[in-house]
N, C-alpha and C positions, 0 to 999 in steps of 0.2 A: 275800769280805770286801773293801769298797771301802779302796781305800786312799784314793781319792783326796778321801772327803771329808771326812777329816779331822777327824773326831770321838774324843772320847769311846765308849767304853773302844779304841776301834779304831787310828785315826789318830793314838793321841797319843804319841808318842815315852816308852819308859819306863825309861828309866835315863839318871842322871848323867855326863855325862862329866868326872868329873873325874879332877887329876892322875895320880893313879895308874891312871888305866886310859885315861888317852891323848886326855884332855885338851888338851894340846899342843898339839893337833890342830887346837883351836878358834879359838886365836888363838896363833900360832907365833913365840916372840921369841926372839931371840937369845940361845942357849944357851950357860953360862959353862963353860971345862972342867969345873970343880967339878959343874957342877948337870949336862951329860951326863954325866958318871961314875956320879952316882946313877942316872940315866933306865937306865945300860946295865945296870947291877948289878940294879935293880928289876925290868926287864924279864928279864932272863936266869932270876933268879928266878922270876920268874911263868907266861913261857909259854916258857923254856928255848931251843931253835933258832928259835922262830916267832919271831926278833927284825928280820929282814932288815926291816923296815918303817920302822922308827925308826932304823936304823941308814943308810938310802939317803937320807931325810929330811934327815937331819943334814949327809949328804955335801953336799946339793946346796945347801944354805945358803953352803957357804964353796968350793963352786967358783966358778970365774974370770966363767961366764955364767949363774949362779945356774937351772941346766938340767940333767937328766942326760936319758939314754937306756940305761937299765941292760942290758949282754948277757944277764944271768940276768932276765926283769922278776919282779918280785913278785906274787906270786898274793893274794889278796885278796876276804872276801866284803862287801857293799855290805849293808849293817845300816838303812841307811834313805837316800832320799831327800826333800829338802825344798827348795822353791818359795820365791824373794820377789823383788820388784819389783826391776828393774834402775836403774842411774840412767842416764839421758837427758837428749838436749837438750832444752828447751822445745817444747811442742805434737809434739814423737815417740808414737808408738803406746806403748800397752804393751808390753814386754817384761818375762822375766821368767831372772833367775840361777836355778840349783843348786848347792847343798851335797851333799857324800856325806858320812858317816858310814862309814869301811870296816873291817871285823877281820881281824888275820891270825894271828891266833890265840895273843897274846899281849895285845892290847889295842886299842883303838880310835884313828882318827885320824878327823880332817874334814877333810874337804878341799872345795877349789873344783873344778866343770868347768868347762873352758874354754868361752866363751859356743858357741864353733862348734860345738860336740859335743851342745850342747842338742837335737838332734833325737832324738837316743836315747833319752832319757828322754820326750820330746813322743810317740814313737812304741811306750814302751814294751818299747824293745830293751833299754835299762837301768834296772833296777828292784831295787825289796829283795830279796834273796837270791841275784842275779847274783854269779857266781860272777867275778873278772877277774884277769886279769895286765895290769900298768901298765908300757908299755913308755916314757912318755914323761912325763915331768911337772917341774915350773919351782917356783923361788921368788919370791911375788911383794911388794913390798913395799908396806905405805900409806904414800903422801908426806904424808900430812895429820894420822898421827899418828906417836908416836914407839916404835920398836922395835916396831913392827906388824906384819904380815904372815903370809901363808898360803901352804899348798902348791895347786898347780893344777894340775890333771890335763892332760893333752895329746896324749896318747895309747893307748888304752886296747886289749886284747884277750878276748874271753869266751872262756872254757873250758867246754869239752865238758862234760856232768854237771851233776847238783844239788846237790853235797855241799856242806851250807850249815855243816860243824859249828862252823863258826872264828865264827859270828854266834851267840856264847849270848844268850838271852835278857834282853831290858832291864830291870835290877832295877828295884822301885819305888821312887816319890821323885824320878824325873829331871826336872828344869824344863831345856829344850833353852835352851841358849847361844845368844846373838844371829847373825845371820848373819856370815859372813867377808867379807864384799865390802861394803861403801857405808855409810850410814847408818842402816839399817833397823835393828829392832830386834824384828822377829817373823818369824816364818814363815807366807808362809801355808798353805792348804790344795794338794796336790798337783794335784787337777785341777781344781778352780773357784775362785772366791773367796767364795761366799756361806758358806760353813760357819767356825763355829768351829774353830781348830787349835790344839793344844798345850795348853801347862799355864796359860799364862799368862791361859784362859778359865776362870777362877772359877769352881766349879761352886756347886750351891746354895747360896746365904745362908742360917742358918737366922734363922727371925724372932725380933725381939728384944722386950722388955718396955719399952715408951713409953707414957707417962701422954698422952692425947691432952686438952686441954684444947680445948674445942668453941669457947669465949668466943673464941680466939683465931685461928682459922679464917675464912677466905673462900672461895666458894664460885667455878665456872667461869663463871654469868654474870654476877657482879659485877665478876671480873677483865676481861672480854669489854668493858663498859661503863667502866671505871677505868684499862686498863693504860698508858693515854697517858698521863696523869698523874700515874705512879707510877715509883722506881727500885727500890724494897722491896716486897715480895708478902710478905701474911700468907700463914703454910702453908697447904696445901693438903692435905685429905682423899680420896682418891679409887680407883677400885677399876678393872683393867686388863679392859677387855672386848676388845680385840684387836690380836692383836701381829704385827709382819712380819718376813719376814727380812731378816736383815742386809744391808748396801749396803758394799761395799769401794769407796772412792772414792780409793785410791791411785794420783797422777802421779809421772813422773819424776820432773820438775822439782822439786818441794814435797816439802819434808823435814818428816816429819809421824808421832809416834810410834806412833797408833794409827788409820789414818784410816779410822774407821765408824762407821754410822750405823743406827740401828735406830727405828720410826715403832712406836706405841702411840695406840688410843685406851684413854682413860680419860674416868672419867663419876663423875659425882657426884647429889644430888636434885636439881641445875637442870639437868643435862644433858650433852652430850658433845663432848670437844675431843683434835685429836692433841697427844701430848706427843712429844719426839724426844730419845732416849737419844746421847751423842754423844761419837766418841774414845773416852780414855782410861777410861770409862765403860762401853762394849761388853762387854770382858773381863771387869770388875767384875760386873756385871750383869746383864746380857742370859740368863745362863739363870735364875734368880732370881726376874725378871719374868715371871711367867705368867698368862696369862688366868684372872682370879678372884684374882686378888693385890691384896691394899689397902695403898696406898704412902701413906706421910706423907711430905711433901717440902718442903721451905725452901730458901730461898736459891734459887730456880730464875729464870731468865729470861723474858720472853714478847716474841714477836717476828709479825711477821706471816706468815702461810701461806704454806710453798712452794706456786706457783700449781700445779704440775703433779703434784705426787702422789697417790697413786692412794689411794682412799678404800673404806673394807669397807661392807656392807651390813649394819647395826644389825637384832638379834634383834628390837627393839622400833622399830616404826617410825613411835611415838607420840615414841620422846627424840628431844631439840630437841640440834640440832648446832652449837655456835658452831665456823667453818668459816675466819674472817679471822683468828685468831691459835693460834700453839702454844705448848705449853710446851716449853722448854729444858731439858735437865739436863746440863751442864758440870763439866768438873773443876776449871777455875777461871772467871774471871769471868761471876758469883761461884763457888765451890765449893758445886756443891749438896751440901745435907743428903738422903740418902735412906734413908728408915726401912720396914723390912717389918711390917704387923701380923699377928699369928697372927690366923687365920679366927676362933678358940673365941673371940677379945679383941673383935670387932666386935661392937657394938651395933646393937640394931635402929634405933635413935632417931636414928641416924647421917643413914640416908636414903639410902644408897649401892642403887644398882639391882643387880638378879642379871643373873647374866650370860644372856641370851635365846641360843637358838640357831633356825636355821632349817632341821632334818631333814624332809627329803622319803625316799619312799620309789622304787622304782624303777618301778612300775605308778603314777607320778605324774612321773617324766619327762620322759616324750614330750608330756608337753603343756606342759611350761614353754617360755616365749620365750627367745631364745639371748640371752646373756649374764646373763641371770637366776642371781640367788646362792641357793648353798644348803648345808648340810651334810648330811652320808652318813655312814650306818653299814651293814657288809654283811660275811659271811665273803668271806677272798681266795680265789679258785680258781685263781689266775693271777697271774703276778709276773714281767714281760720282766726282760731285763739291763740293767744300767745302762748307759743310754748319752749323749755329749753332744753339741751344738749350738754352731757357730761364732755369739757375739754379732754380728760385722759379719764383712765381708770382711774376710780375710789378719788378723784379727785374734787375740791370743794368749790372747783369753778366750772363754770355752765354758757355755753353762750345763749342768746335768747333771740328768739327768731320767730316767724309768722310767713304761712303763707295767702297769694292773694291771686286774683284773675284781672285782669285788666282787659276793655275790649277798645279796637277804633275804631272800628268801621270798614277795614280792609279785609276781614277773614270773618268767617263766623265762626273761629276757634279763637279764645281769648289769647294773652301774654299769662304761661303760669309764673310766676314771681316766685321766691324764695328772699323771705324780704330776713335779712340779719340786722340786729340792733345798731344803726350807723353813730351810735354819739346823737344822736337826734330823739332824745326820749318824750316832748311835744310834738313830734310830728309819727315816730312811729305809733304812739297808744291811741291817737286819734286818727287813724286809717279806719276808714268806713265806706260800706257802696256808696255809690253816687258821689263821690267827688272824684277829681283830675286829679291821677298821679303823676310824677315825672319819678322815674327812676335812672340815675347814669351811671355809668361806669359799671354798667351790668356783665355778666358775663355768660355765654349760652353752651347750652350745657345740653349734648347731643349722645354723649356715649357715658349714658345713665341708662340704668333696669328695665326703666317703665317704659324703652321705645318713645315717650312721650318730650318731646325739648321743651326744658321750661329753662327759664332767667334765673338765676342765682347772683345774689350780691359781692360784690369785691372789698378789700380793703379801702380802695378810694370810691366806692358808692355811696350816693347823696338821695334823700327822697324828700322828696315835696309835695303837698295835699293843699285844698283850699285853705287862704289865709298866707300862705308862705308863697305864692307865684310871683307876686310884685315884685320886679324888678331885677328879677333873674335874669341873667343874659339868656337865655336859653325860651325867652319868650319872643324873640327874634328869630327863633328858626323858622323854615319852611313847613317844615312837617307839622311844627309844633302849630299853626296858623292853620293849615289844612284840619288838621282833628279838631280845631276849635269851631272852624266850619260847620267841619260835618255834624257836629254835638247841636249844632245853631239849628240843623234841621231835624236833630230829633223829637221825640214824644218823651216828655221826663215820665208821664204816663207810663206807658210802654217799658221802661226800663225796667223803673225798681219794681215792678213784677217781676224779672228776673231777679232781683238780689237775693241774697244769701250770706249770713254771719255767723261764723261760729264751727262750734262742734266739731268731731272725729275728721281729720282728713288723710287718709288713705295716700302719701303721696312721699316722694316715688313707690310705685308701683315695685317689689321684686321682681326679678327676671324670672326668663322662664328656666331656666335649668338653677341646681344649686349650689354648680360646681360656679356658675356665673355672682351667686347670691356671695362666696364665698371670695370669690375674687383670688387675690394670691395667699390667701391665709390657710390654712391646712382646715381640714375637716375637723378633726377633732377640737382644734380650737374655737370652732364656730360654734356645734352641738353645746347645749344647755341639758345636762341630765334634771328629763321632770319633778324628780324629787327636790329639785334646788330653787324651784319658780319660787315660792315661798319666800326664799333670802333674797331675790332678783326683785321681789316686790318691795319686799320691806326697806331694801337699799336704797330705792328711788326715792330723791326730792320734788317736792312742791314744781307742777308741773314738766317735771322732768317725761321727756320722749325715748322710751330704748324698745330695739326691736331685736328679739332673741328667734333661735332655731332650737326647736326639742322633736326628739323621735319619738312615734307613738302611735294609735290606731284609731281610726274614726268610730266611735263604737255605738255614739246615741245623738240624737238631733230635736229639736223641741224646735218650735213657734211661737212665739211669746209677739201678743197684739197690743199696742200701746194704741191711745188715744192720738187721734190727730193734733189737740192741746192737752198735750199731756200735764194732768194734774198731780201735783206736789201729794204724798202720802206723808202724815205725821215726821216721819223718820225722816224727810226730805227725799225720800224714793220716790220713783213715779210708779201712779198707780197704771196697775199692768194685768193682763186678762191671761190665761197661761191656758192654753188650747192642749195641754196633757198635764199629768199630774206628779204633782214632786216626784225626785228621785229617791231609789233608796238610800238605806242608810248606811255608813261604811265608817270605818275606825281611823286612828292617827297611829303613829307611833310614838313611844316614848321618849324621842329626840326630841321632840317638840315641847316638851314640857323645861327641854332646862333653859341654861343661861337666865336664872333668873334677876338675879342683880342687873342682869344690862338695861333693862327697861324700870327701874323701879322708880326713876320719874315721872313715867308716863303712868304709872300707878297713880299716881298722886292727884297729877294733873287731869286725870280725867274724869275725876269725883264720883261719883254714880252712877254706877255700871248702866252701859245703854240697855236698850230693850233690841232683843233678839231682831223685831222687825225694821230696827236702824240696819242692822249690819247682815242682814239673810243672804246679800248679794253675796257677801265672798265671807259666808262660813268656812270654816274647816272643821272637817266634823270629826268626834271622836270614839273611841271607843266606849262600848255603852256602860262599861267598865269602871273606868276612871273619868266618862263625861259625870257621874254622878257624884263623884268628888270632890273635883278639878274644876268644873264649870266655870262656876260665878270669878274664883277665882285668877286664869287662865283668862276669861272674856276680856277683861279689862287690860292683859298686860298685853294679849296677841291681836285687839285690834288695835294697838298701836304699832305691830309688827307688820307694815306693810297694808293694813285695812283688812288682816285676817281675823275671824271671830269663833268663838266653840261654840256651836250649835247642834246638840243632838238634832236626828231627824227623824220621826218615824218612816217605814218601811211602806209605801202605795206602789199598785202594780200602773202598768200599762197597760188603761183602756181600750178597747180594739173599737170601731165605730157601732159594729155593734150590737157589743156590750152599752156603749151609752145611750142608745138610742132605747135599751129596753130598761135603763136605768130613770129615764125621761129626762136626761142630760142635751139642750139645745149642741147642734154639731157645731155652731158658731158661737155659741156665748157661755160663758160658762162661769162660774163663781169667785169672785172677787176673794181675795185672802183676808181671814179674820185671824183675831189672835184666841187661843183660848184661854180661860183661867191663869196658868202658867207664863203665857207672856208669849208663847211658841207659835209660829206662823202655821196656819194647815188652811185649807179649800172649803170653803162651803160647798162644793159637790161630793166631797167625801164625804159627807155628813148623810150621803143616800145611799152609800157602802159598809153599814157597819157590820154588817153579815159577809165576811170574807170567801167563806165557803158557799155563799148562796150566788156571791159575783161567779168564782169558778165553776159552779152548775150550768151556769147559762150556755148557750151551744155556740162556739165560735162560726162562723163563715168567713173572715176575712185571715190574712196571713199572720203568723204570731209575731208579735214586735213593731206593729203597724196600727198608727191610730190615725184621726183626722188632723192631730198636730203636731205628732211624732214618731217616731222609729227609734229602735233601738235594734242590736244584733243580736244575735244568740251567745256569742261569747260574754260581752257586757251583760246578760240576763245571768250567767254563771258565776262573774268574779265580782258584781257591785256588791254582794255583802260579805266581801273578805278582804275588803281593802284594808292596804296600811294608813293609806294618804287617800284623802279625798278634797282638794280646792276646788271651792264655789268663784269664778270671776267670771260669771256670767252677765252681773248686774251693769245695768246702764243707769246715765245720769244726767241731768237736765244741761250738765255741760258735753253732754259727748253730742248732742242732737244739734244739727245744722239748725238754724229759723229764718224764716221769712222776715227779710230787712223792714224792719218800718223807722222813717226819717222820724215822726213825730219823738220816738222814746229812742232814739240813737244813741243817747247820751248813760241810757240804763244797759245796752244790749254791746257797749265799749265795755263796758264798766264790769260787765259777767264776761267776756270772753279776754280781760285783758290779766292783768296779773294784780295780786291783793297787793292798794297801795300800803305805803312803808307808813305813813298818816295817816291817820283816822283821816276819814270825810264827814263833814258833820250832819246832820238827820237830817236836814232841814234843805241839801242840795241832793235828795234822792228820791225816790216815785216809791208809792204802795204799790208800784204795777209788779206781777212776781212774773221771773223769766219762762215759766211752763204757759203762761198766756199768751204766749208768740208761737204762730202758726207752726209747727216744723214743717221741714221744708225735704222731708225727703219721703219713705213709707211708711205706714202703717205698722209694723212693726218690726223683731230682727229676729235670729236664730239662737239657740243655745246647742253650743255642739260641744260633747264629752270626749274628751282626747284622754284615753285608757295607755298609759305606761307600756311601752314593749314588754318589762317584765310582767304586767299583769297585773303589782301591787300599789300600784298610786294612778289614780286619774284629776281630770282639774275641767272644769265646765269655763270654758270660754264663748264670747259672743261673737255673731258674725252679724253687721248691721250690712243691709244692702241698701248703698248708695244712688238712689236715684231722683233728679228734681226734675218734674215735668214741666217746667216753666223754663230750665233751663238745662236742656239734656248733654249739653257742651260742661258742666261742671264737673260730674266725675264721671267717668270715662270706663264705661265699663265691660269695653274691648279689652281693656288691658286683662281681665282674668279669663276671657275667651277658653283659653289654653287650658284653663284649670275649670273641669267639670263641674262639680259638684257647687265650687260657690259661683259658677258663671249659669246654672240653674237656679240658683237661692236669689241670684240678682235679679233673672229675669221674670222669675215666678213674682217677686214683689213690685216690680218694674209692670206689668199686667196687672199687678193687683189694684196700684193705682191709679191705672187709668179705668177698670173695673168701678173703682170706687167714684171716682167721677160724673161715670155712666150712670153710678145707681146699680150695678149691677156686682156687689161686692162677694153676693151671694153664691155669685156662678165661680168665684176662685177659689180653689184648693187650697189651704197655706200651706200644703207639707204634697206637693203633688206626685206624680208618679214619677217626673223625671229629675228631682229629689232625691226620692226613695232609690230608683234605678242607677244615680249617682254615687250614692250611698256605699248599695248592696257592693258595686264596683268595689271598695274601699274595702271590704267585711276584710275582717283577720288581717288585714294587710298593714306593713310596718309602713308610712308617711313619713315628711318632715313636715312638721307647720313653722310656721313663720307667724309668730305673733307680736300685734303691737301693744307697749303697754303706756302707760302716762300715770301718772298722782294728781288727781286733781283738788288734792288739799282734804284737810280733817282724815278721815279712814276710805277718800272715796280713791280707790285703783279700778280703771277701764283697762280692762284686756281684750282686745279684737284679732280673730285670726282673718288671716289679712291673703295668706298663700298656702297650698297643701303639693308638697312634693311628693311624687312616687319614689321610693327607694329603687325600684326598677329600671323607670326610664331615663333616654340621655340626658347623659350629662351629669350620674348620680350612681356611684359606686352598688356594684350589686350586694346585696347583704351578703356574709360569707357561713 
């Protein structure tokens, strides 16, 4: 369940905070004895000892530096967070406050966090149903009004556990209170801005009874030809053939109560013009307005065309487009009149056009020219996670987007989608297989990387799932009536064995050169020096997607076998079978140690230090030096730095097959990871190597650097114990893995792949069912490949998962890395393994085979480009997949010099 985009029924905050249940909270004034007497009585009564909250509250108003730092802190669960514009200087980036909502089990307060603390919520370390103790928090007062003021958070601690039970459920009827900080007077949406948020968005208008008197009517190209001439416009009759989503266009600077904008065409019998919905009008309106909606409207403005906005492609491409002027609708100068007619009240004699759509089928595709408009209808087989998209550099807005597969019946290659957040935050969070999409106003998209055409959304795309088809025009199409058909004579059977939700999606594909990857941008602007992954990681938000380019050398390769249900380990890791043995162990440099003040709330906030085998995925290990120092300390602040962590490592070789075999180490199974005493992750199969010099007696036969689940080079056997830098972003996480759809728990498998809602959900609308008990839906397990620094002193373990579903071999496409050797062997070796496994015959597969190895050895010494994907998926967890490996040699890629 996304939280973040802020929708209807999902995102929308739903209970009142008023007085009595801790309202206060909202806007904090200065309490008379009288009126805290009743606050303590009220509260005593209501939630008996859970009063500490209001009682600490109260203190810190009438101490000396309007601050405390409680020795008991208060425990406290966080009921919601909510998003709104910061104020700034003139021409400052966006920035962006939080509000909390918190319960402690007597009633609710709101509060401010402090702006430095904002990364926790940007990262998703603090969210609805965080559980905290407040070890630090101030009073702050507004100079700008009188007896104003709020409480502010300052320093905060999470507690171990989920017990959410102090967060009951938000009664209905809540219209959220304005923010506590500045001028604003909404909220927006948690993680973008295009979505509707809160109550304050109007939901349907229903239509009303208006006498349309036709005498008194003007038409769009008479206004087109008139409107210089005029300050007064007769009404307008006119009917909504396409709608976009919203535009949040809020600056610091400008104080502005509802600043957005939403673009409409509308069309009448002369023809077709945008109208532009605007302000205080959005919330009014904006869902009301649907395509196929006939609006009476007065009093509107008309102004000349914004030059640069982006125009839909007309179902009919006979109507004539007045393109130089729009209409207006204002709340004041003048205050439009706007009237809904019921559809049964339209006259035909009107002359109003229906609304045209343009459905193509999927076996008609591949021949359309890219960018070419169209609408799609198809069952889903397939529905990634929501994820978003930095709009510019360092910048604190994101778009949020998902992609999806659609099939009809006309191709056995699906519609790949590219579905962007359309203002529809009910219909995008509940996309699931097996229901009917409609997507319009698509646009197809031919001369992209991956050779592959998929669909991409436009400014005016609309999408619709079951529940929302009624009464669409667009359920009058041809086509649309055909695929309804065809669905009539499937097997629902038969489908959802193909579905698929979730997880890592590899999509687009890079190209195959990287001067292509690169496009018109210079090389060196593309290149990420490896030493910087570390800041690239830590930079990234809560779900955020960014795919970099670093040079460097393929230098080791690992196997790592998950379980086909993959099970939850303590730490929330999956447990995992590791077919060679840890790496060695390699140093940091002492850059890494500073800037320590920049994190010193995530100090705070993250209480007691985790346990190594939370964060083993993406150590970064140190020098054996200063790890005995620095450790505990450093653990704490650097896995809030991107989900990095200090982890000394002991030093284990590379077993050859065998060595294991006279070790009496099974070639296929091998020892689960325990901790020892210390807390430190190591192999139960080392536990039959303690004799280091009695392993090196034994007689090799097989090649050095080659085991049954790894390779490593000779170069990487020389420089892993003299590194500077060494990143661990190997680990995977129960959200990177595809699953097998099942309808009966749809509602928990939304819920893990969409975004954390802005609202608690309460206990009692969620399953005990945990998401590693959903089948994955791709292999058996994935790669760990060591990418060693051109200069030699920093390497970084990243993961290559190969994507294959044997149920549905049309989902990912694993022609497109043909070209690329090594991981188009790592796809197809796992691609056989699980049809091996099927067989019963799992035994007879290699995981690390010769044509691997032979991929590999290709690679020795040699400088590459990778192309890696990265994502945050919330708390300390960052997934890094390498995704593409360039030759520096080959075309299309400057020779080294």
């Amino acid at each position: 369940m996304t939280a973040g985009s802020g929708g209807r029924p999902r995102q929308r905050p739903g209970a009142r905070l008023s007085p009595g249940r801790g309202g206060q909270g909202a806007v904090m004034q200065d309490p008379t004895p009288e009126r805290a007497e009743e606050s303590r009585e009220a509260a005593s009564a209501e939630g008996g000892g859970a009063f500490c909250l209001q009682r600490v509250f109260e203190e810190v108003q009438v101490s000396s530096q309007l601050s405390a730092a409680p020795a008991e802190p208060p425990a406290v669960t966080v009921v919601a967070v909510e998003r709104y514009l910061a104020q700034a200087p003139s021409a400052a980036p966006r920035q962006y406050w939080y509000d909390l909502t918190l319960a402690d089990g007597a009633r609710w307060h709101r509060c401010h966090l402090a702006p430095r603390l904002n990364g926790l919520v940007q990262r998703a370390r603090l969210r609805a149903g965080t559980r905290l103790r407040l070890t630090r928090f101030s009073y702050r007062y507004d100079e700008r009004r009188l007896n104003r003021g709020f409480i502010c958070l300052e320093g905060l601690e999470r507690e171990r556990g989920t017990d959410t039970s102090t967060a009951a459920a938000p009664p209905n009827g809540y219209r959220p209170l304005r923010p506590l900080r500045g001028d604003n007077r909404h909220y927006l949406p948690l993680w973008n801005n295009e979505d509707p948020y809160g109550d304050v968005w109007v939901p349907d208008r229903p239509p009303v009874q208006v006498d349309v008197d036709v005498s008194k009517l003007t038409n769009l190209g008479h206004l087109e030809m008139t409107w210089r001439s005029r300050v007064h416009f007769h009404p307008l009759l006119v009917r909504i053939l396409h709608k976009s989503r919203l535009k949040y266009y809020g600056k610091p600077e400008k104080k502005m109560d509802m600043p957005y904008q939403a673009y409409f065409e509308v069309a009448d019998g002369s023809g077709m013009m945008s109208m532009v919905l605007w302000n205080s009008l959005c919330p009014e309106w904006y869902h009301s307005m649907k395509v196929g909606t006939v609006l009476l409207l007065a009093k509107y403005a008309i102004k000349s065309s914004y030059p640069f906005k982006t125009h839909p492609t007309p179902g009919d491409s006979q109507m004539k487009r007045f393109a130089t002027i729009e209409i207006c609708l204002n709340v004041r100068d003048p205050p439009t009149e706007i009237s809904i007619i019921p559809e049964e009240m339209v006259k035909p004699e009107w002359g109003l056009p229906e609304v045209k759509y343009r459905f193509i089928t999927r076996s008609e595709l591949d021949d359309l020219p890219h960018n070419h408009s169209c609408d799609v209808i198809g069952l889903v087989t397939f529905v990634g996670r929501a994820e978003r998209a930095r709009k510019r550099e360092h910048s604190e807005d994101f778009w949020l987007y998902r992609w999806a597969h659609a099939i009809d019946g006309t191709s056995d290659q699906p519609f790949i989608l590219e579905l962007f957040a359309t203002s529809q935050p009910d219909v995008f969070e509940r996309i699931h297989p097996m229901t009917y999409l409609v997507c319009t106003q698509m646009r197809v998209m031919t001369e992209n990387p991956s050779r592959t055409v998929y669909l991409t959304t436009s400014n005016e795309s609309q999408i619709f799932i079951k529940g929302w088809h009624k009464g669409q025009p667009y359920t009058k199409d041809a086509k649309v009536k055909n695929f309804i058909q065809w669905m009539e004579s499937q097997s629902e059977a038969d489908q959802i064995k193909k579905t698929v939700i979730g997880g890592y999606y590899p999509f687009p594909r890079p190209p195959d050169s990287f001067l292509k990857y690169c496009k018109n941008n210079e090389v060196e602007s593309v290149l990420r020096p490896i030493g910087e992954i570390g800041k690239e990681i830590e930079d990234l938000h809560y779900r955020e997607h960014k795919r970099i380019a670093v040079q460097g050398i393929i230098s080791a390769i690992r196997y790592i076998s998950c379980s086909n249900a993959a099970e939850e380990a303590p730490g929330g890791d999956l447990v995992q079978k590791d077919t060679s043995q840890p790496r060695g162990s390699s140093s940091v440099s002492r850059e890494d140690c500073a800037d320590k003040g920049k994190h010193e709330e995530v100090q705070s906030f993250l209480g007691p230090p985790c346990t190594p085998g939370e964060h083993q995925h993406q150590a970064l290990l140190s020098k054996r030096s200063s790890v005995k120092r620095k450790t505990t300390r450093r653990f704490r602040r650097d896995a809030e730095q991107g989900g990095t962590s200090v982890s000394p490592v002991s030093s284990h070789p590379y077993f050859t097959r065998t060595v294991r075999r006279k070790l009496g180490l099974d070639e296929y199974q091998h020892g689960h990871s325990v901790q020892d005493k210390n807390g430190q992750a190591v192999s139960d199969s080392l536990q039959y190597c303690t004799d280091q010099e009695g392993v090196n007696n034994i007689a090799e036969t097989e090649e050095p650097g080659r085991t049954c689940g790894s390779w490593q080079s000779d170069l990487w056997a020389q420089v892993k114990d003299k590194l500077m830098n060494y990143f661990h972003h190997s680990k995977i996480f129960p959200e990177s893995i595809p699953r097998k759809f099942d309808y009966v728990h749809k509602d928990l498998l939304m819920q893990q792949y969409n975004l954390h809602a802005a609202v608690h959900q309460p206990i009692e609308a969620r399953t005990d069912k945990n998401i590693n008990e959903f089948k994955s839906a791709i292999g058996l397990g994935y790669y760990e490949v060591t990418v060693l620094g051109i200069n030699h002193d920093i390497a970084i373990d990243v993961a290559f998962l190969p994507l294959f579903c044997p149920d549905n071999p049309h989902l990912f496409q694993l022609e497109d890395i043909q070209n690329d050797t090594l991981l188009s062997c790592m796809s197809c070796v796992s691609a056989c393994q699980q049809k091996a496994s099927s067989s019963g015959r799992l035994g007879d597969t290699f995981p690390l085979s010769d044509e691997i190895v032979k991929a590999a050895k290709e690679l020795d010494g040699k400088h590459v480009i990778c192309i890696l994907d990265m994502c945050h998926l919330g708390d300390d967890k960052v997934e890094v997949f390498l995704t593409k490996i360039y030759k520096t040699v080959e075309p299309g890629v400057l020779d080294p010099v």
